[in-house]
N, C-alpha and C positions, 0 to 999 in steps of 0.2 A: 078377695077373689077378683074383685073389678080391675085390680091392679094387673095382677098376673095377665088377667082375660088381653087389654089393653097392650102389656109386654108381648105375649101372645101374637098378637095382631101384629102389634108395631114390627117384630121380625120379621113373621110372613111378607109383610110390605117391601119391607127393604129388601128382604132375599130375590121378593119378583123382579125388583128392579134392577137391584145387579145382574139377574139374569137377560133382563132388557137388554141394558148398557153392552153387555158383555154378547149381546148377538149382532149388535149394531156394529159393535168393533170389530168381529170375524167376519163378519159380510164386509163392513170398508176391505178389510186386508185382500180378500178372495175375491170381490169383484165391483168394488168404487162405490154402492149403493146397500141401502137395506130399506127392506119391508117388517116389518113388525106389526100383525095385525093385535087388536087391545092393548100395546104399547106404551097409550098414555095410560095414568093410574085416575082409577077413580075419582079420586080425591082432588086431582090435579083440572081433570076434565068436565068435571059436575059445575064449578063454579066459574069455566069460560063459557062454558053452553048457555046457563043463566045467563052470563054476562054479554053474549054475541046476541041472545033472542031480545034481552031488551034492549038494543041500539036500534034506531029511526036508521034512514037512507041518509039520513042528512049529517048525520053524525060520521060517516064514510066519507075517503076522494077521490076522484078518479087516479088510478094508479099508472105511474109510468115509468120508461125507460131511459137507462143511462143516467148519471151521476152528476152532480153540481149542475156547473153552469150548461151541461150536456143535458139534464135533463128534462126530457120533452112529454106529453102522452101523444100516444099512436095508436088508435081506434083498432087499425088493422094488425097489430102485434097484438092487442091485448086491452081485453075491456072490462077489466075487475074493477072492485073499488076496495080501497084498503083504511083500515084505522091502527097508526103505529102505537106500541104499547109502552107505556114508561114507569109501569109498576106502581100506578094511582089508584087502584083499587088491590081489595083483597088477591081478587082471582087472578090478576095480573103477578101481584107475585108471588102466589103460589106456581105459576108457572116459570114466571124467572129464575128460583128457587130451583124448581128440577130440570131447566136446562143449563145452569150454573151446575147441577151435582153431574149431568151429563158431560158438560167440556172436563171436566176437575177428571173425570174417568178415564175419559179417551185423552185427555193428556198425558195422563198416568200409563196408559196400556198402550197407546200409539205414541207418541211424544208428537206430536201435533204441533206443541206449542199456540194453543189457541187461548188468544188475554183480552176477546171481550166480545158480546152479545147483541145482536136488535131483530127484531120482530114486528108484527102487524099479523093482526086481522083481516081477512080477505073475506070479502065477498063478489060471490061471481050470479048474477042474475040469469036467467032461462036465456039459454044462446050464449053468454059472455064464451070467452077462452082466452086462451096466452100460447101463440103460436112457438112452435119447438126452437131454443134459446138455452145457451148459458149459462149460470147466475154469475160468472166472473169471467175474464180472460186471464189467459197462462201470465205468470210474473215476467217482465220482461228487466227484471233489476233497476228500472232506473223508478217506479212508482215510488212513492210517499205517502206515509199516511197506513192507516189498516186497509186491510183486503179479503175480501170473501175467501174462504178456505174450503168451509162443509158448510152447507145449506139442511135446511131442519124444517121440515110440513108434517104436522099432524092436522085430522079430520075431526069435525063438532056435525054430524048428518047422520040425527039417529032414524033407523028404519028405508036406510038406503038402499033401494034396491037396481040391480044390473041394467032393467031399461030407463032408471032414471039417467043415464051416461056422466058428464062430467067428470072421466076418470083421468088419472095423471099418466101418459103415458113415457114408459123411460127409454132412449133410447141406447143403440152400441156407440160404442166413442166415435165410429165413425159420424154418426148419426143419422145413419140410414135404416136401420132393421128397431123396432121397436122387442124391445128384450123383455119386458111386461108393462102391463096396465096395472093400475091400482087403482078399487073404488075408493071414490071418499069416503068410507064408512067410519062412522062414530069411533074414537079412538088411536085407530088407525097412526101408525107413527111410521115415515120415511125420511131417511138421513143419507145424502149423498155428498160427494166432491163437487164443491162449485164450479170447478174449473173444467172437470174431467167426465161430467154425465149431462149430455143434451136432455132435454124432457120439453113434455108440450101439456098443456092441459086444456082440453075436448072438451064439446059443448056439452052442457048439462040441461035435463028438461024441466030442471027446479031450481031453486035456489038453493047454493050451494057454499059452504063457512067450511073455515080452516083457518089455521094460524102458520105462516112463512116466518123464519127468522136464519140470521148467520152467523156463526163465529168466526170471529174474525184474527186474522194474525200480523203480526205487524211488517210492514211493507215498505217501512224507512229505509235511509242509506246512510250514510258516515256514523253511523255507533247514533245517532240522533235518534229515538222514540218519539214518534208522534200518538197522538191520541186518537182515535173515532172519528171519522168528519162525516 
């Protein structure tokens, strides 16, 4: 009976999820972004939460802007601190895990062509923010190397409530009109175009955890693949 109960289960699960996947992928198409509130699975979320509540300050860096030798921190764009994930613990790859079955999907439903993944934990303290920005510039053919494609933030803030703020807000491509707010609340999963949806993220009056990560697509030239950098 344990067995069945278990099969049971395990379908349930996976049917939520493809439902997830499969909302995320209608909203890319219809309008560059998705909200998915309880988005992330249980199973997925219970053991980053553990995971985020016992990290120290110190075990965080201060986060910043632009890439290699470009990049800099700039207090007045942004003053989170982040801790990048490399799948060293349990909880870390169970979440690798379901952001890997998520590109395999929207590969599949979109052709995206997305071949590889990275992340971090963020922390944003009382006041922090990350003024309205990016996560990549349009491909101008001559880059190298992978390139941000779809950006991916889900929320670890259980009992989050509306005047605690810190919400993410999205804007129109122009990037003038804010099209929604989204609380951080526990769960919580948003999936947008790097290239193609401005966002900002407003001060908060607590402290505030989430996990950022991208997939990325390859951005070589002459038939040459390059890796990650």
């Amino acid at each position: 009976m344990s067995a069945l109960i278990n099969e049971v289960v395990g379908n349930e699960a996976l049917l939520a999820e493809q439902l997830v996947f499969e909302q995320i992928a209608a909203d890319l198409v219809s309008q560059s972004w998705s909200v998915v509130l309880d988005g992330l699975p249980p199973a997925v979320a219970q053991p980053l939460f553990q995971q985020v509540r016992d990290l120290n300050d110190s075990d965080f860096d201060p986060a910043g802007i632009g890439r290699s030798q470009d990049h800099v921190h700039n207090s007045f764009v942004r003053r989170d601190q982040v801790r990048w994930i490399d799948g060293a613990t349990m909880a870390e790859q169970v979440w690798l895990d379901w952001a890997q079955r998520l590109q395999t999907y929207l590969n599949r439903r979109l052709f995206l062509g997305l071949f590889s993944f990275e992340s971090h934990f963020a922390h944003y303290g009382p006041g922090d923010f990350y003024k309205k920005h990016l996560d990549a510039f349009r491909p101008n053919g001559l880059e190298r190397g992978a390139r941000r494609e779809l950006s991916l933030v889900t929320y670890l803030n259980p009992g989050w409530e509306s005047s605690d703020g810190g919400e993410l807000a999205i804007y129109d491509a122009a990037g003038e009109q804010v099209v929604r707010r989204v609380s951080p609340v526990y769960g919580t999963v948003v999936v947008f175009l790097s290239t193609e949806v401005p966002h900002e993220v407003l001060p908060a009056m607590r402290d505030r955890y989430s996990l950022a990560g991208w997939f990325r697509v390859n951005g070589s030239v002459a038939d040459r693949p390059d890796p990650p950098q």
